[in-house]
C-alpha positions, 0 to 999 in steps of 0.5 A: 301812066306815061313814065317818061313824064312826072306824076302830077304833084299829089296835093296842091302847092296852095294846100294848107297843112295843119299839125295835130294840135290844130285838128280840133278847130278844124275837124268836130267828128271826135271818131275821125280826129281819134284816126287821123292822130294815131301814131305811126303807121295805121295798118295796125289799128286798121287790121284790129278794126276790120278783124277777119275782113281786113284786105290791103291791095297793092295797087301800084308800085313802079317808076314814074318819071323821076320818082318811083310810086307806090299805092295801096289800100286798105279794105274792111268787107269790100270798102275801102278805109284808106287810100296810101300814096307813097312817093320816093325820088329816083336819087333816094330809090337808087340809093335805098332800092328796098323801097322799090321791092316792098311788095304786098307787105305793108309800108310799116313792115318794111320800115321797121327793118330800118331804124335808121329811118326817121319821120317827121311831125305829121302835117294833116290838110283837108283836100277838095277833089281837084286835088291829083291825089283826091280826085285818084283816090276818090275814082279807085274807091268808086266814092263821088266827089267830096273834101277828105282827110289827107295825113302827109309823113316826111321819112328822112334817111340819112341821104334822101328821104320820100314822102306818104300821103294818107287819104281817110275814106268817111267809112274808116272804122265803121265796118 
């Protein structure tokens, strides 16, 4: 990736983002909406989930253009359950230079090193694969094109803040 220019936007301006109570209207399968409401950081439950074939890879995690990028997944047995984009802009980086460095722990670890961190509600959007992040996630998990599940999380630091994009594959909880 070019990291003189920006990363395209990862989800569409147009998308419509839904909080957690509208889940029910949108979304039948109890099993994924039971996912997608999970309170905080997944990696827990997704760890508990696979047991012993539990793998997060680090995919990426560098500047690109004016934000420093970070990408990961989770694996149970070889498949992939969940694809995390997390996006910090170059101010709030420079400022929290932590948030460059987080290596192979996982986002949640990190975080709680910091209880000066706040999150805000979860918003949740049902994408199609045009969308950057999507047609991204879909292409790494090797999956064909189809509408997924993406949880989006605002974390607000006292002088900046960066944003996580969850995007939930259909095999995430059936090992």
């Amino acid at each position: 990736m070019d990291e003189s220019a920006d990363s395209p936007a990862p989800v569409p301006e147009a998308a419509l983002w839904l909080p957690g109570t509208a889940l029910s209207c949108y979304e039948g399968d109890d099993a994924l909406r039971d996912w997608l409401l999970t309170p905080g950081l997944l990696t827990q439950r997704i760890k508990a989930a696979a047991g012993a074939q539990f793998v997060m890879h680090l995919l990426d995690e560098r500047r690109h253009g004016r934000s420093f990028i970070r990408e990961i997944d989770m694996c149970c047995a070889g498949v992939v359950w969940l694809f995390a984009h997390t996006r910090v802009p170059e101010a709030t980086a420079a400022r929290h230079p932590w948030l460059t460095c987080i290596g192979e722990r996982s986002l949640g670890e990190a975080l709680a090193e910091h209880p000066e961190l706040e999150r805000a509600p979860f918003r949740y959007a049902k994408l199609y694969p045009d969308a950057w992040l999507l047609e991204r996630a879909l292409a790494h998990a090797s999956l064909a094109p189809q509408p997924l599940w993406v949880r989006h999380s605002a974390f607000i630091l006292p002088d900046g803040g960066f944003d996580l994009y969850e995007v939930f594959f259909p095999q995430l909880g059936r090992p």
